[in-house]
C-alpha positions in Angstrom: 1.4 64.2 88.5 -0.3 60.5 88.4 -1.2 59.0 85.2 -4.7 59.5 84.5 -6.5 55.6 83.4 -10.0 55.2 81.7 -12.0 52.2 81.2 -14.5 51.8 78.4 -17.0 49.1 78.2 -19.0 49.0 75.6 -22.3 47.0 76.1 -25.4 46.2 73.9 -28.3 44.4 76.7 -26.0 43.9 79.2 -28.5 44.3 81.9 -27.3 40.9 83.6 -23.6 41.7 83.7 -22.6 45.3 83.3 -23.0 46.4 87.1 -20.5 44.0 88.2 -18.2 44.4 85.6 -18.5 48.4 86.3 -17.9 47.6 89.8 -15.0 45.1 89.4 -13.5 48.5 87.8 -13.8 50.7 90.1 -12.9 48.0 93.0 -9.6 47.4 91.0 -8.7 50.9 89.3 -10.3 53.2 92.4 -8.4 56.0 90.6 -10.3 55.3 86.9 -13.1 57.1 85.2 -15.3 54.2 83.9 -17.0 55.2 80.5 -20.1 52.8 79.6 -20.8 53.0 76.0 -24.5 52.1 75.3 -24.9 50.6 71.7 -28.4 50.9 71.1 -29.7 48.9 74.5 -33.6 47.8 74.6 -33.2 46.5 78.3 -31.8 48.2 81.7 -28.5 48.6 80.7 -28.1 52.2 81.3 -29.9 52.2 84.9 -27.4 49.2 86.3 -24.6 51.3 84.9 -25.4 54.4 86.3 -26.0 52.8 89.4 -22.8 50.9 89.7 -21.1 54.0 89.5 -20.4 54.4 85.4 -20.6 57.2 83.4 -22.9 56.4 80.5 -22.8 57.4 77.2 -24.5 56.3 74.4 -23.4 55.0 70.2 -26.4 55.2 68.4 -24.6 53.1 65.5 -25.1 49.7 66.0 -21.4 47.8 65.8 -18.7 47.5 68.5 -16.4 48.9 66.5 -18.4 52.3 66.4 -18.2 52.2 69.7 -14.2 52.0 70.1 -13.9 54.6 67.3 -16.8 56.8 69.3 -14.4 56.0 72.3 -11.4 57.1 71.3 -12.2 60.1 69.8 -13.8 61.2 73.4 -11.7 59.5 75.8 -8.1 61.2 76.9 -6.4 59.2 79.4 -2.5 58.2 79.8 -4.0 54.5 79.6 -7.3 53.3 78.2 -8.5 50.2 79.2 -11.6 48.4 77.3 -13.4 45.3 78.1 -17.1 43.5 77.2 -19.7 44.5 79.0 -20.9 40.6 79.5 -18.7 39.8 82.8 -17.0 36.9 80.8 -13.4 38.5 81.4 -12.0 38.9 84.6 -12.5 42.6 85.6 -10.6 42.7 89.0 -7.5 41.6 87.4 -7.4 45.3 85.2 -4.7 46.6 87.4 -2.3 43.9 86.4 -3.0 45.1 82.4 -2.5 48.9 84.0 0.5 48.2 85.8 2.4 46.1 83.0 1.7 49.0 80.6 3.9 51.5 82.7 6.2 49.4 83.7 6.5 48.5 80.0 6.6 50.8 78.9 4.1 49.4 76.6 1.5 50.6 74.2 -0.8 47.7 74.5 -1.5 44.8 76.5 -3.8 42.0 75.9 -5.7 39.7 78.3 -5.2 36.6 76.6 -8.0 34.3 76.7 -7.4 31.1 79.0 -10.7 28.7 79.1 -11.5 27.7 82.4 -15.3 27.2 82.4 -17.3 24.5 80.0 -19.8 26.2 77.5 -17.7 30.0 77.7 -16.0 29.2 74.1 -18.0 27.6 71.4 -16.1 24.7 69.3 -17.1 27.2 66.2 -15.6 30.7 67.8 -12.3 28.6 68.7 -11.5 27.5 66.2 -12.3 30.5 63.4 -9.9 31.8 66.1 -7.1 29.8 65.4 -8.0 29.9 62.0 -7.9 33.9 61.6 -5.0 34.4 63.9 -3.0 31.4 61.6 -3.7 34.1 58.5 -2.6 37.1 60.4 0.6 35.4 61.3 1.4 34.4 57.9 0.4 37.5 56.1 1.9 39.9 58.8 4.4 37.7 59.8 4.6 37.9 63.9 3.9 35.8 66.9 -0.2 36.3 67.6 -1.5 34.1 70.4 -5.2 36.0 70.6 -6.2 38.4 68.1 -9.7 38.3 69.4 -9.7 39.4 72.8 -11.8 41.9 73.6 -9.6 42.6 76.6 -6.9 45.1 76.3 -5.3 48.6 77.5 -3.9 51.4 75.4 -1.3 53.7 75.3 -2.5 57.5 74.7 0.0 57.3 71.9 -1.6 54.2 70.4 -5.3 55.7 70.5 -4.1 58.7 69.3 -2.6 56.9 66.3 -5.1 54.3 65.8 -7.8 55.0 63.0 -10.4 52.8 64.1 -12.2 52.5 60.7 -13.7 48.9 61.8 -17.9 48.9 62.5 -18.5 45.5 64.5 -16.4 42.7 66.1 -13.5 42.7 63.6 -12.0 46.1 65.4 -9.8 44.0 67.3 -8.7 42.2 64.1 -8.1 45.8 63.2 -6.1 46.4 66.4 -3.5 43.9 66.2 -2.7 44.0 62.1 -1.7 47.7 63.4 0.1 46.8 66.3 2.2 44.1 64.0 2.1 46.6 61.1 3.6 49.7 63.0 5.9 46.7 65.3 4.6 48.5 68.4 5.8 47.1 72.1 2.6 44.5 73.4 2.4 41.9 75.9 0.0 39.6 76.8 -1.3 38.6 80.2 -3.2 35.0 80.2 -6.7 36.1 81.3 -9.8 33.3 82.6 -12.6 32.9 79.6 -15.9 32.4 81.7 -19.2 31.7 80.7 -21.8 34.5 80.7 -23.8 35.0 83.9 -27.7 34.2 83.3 -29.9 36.1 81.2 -26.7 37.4 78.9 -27.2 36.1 75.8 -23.7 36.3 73.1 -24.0 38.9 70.2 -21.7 36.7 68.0 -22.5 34.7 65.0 -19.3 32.2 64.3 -20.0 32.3 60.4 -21.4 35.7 59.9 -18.6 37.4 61.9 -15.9 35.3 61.0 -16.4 35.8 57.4 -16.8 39.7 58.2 -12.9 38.7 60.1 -11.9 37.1 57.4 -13.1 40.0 55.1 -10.9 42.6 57.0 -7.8 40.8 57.0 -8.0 40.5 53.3 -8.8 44.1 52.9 -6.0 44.9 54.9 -3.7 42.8 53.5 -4.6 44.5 50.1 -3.9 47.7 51.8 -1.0 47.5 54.2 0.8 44.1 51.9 -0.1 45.9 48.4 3.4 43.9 46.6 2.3 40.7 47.6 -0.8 40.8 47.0 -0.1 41.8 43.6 2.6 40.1 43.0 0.1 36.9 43.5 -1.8 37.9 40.8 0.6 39.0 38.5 1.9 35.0 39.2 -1.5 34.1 38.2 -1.8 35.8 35.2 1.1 35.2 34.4 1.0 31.5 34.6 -2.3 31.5 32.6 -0.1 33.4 29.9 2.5 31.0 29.7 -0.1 28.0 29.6 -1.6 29.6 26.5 1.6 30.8 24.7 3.7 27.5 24.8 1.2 26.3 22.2 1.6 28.8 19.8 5.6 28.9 20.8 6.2 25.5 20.1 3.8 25.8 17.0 6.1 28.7 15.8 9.5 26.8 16.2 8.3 23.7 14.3 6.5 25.2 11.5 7.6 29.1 11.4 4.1 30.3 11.3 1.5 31.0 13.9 -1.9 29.7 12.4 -3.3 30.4 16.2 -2.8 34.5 16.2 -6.0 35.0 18.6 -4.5 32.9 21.5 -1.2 34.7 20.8 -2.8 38.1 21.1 -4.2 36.8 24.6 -1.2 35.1 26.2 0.7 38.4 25.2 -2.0 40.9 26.4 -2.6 38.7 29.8 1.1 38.7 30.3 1.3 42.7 30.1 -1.5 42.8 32.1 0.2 41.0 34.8 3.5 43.3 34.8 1.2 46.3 34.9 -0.6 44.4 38.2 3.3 43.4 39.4 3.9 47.4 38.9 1.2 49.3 40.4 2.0 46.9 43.6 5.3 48.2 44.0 4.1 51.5 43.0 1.1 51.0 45.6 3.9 49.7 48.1 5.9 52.9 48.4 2.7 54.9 49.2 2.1 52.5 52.0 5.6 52.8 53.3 4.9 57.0 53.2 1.5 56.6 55.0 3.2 53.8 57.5 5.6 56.7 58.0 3.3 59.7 59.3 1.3 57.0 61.4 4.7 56.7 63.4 5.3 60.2 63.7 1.8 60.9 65.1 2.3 58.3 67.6 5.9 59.3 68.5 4.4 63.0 69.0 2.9 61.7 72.5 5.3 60.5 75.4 5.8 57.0 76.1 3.2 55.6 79.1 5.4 56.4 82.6 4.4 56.1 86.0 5.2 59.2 88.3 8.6 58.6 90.7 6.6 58.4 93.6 4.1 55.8 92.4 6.9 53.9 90.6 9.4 54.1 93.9 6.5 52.5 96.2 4.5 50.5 93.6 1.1 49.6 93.2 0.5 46.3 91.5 -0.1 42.7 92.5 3.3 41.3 91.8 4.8 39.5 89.2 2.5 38.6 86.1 3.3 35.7 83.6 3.4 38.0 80.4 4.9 37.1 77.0 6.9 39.5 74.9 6.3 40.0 71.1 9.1 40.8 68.8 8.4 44.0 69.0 10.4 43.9 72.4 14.0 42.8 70.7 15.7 39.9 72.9 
């Protein structure tokens, strides 16, 4: 039995772009059901769709990142592919992100932004980029080279495993702090980054949404690092403890009294503040491990992504791909 493959785009006044992007699909992945999600379009978004061959569905709930979560509730597919509606990724390359998947077997693989047209990156969205990917990297500790692309395919398992609590452009901030999180196979494919066709206009806002970014990977951070995270701010307590005790300390040793009993009562109750903090980290840090736990056994309850023998024995892909490994691969 073949794999079954879905695409979802998810488009808010695509009207320029979304018919060729639909049929770049379809002209790629003949054997894909292409799912246009309409977020709340006020132009013809929904006719060119339909008429390009899509089926349309709509997300009242403005956000991309409703319209992922919408997604992958509905969707069921062996391998879910999304990508913008905007034309600014290469479409006709989605069999190449298909095909590494099986042959993987992964449960994601990323089209890597490459810039090959003037204009198609801002200076401001580069390098909040770099800048947001650098803090992934250090706070989750693994190689990221694109956390922002908006070009990917999913395993079943991965969907299935995914929570998809994001509401606008920082779900794929979302997607790779739980693809690094849970050490899940990825690759990458290096994808061309082209300019929107005219009369698309960009839904991003480089300071507004890379604050929101910025915002998530804190949150998460909190949530899925709780020990460090707390264990910085015990530090900082604790430090501000120390600066006011050694004062009184040193007062104490030279003259056997303490004539400044206020500032002791602080530096003492700011230090037991900070081992309660350093405590209901660690504490906080074992119920993470126990919730990182059943995540991995809902997503090891659904079969790794696998071609059928006969599709695997003749092939169907374009050849070789440059693609570059995580860690989560081993050597």
């Amino acid at each position: 039995m073949e794999p079954t493959i879905a695409c979802v785009v998810p488009c808010h006044n695509e009207e320029a772009a979304v018919g060729k992007v639909v049929r770049d699909l379809r002209t790629a992945l003949p054997e894909a059901v292409v799912y246009v999600y309409d977020n709340a379009s006020t132009d013809r978004t929904v006719e060119v769709a339909r008429e390009a061959g899509a089926i349309v569905r709509q997300e009242l709930r403005k956000g991309k990142g409703n319209v992922i979560r919408r997604a992958f509730a509905d969707v069921d597919a062996d391998a879910l592919l999304i990508i913008d509606g905007d034309d600014t990724y290469d479409a006709s390359r989605a069999r190449e992100l298909v095909d590494l998947l099986f042959e993987g077997p992964y449960d994601q693989v990323v089209g890597a932004r490459r810039v090959t047209d003037d204009g198609a990156y801002r200076t401001g969205h580069a390098v909040g980029n770099k800048l947001l990917t650098g803090a992934v990297r250090s706070l989750f500790g693994n190689d990221v080279t694109d956390m922002l692309s908006g070009y990917r395919v999913f395993s079943r398992r991965f969907v299935k495993s995914f929570p998809a609590l994001a509401r606008e452009f920082e779900t794929e901030t979302e997607m790779t702090i739980h693809t690094l999180h849970l050490r899940l196979p990825t690759a990458e494919i290096p994808m061309d980054y082209r300019v929107r066709p005219a009369g698309g206009e960009s839904k991003l806002r480089t300071y507004r949404d890379g604050w929101r970014i910025l915002r998530v990977i804190l949150d998460l951070a909190r949530r899925e690092r709780p020990s460090l995270v707390h264990t910085v701010i015990a530090a900082v307590l604790a430090l501000v403890s120390v600066v006011l005790g050694i004062p009184v300390i040193a007062e104490f040793v030279r003259t056997g009294t303490v004539p400044r009993v206020p500032t002791a009562i602080l530096a003492a109750a700011i230090m037991t503040i900070a081992a309660i903090v350093l405590l209901v980290g660690y504490i906080l840090e074992s119920l993470t491990h126990m919730r990182q736990e059943q995540i991995r056994l809902v997503h090891l309850a659904y079969p790794a992504p696998v071609r059928s023998p006969r599709r695997a024995l003749h092939g169907a892909g374009t050849g070789p791909v440059p693609v570059r490994k995580t860690a989560a691969d081993g050597p």
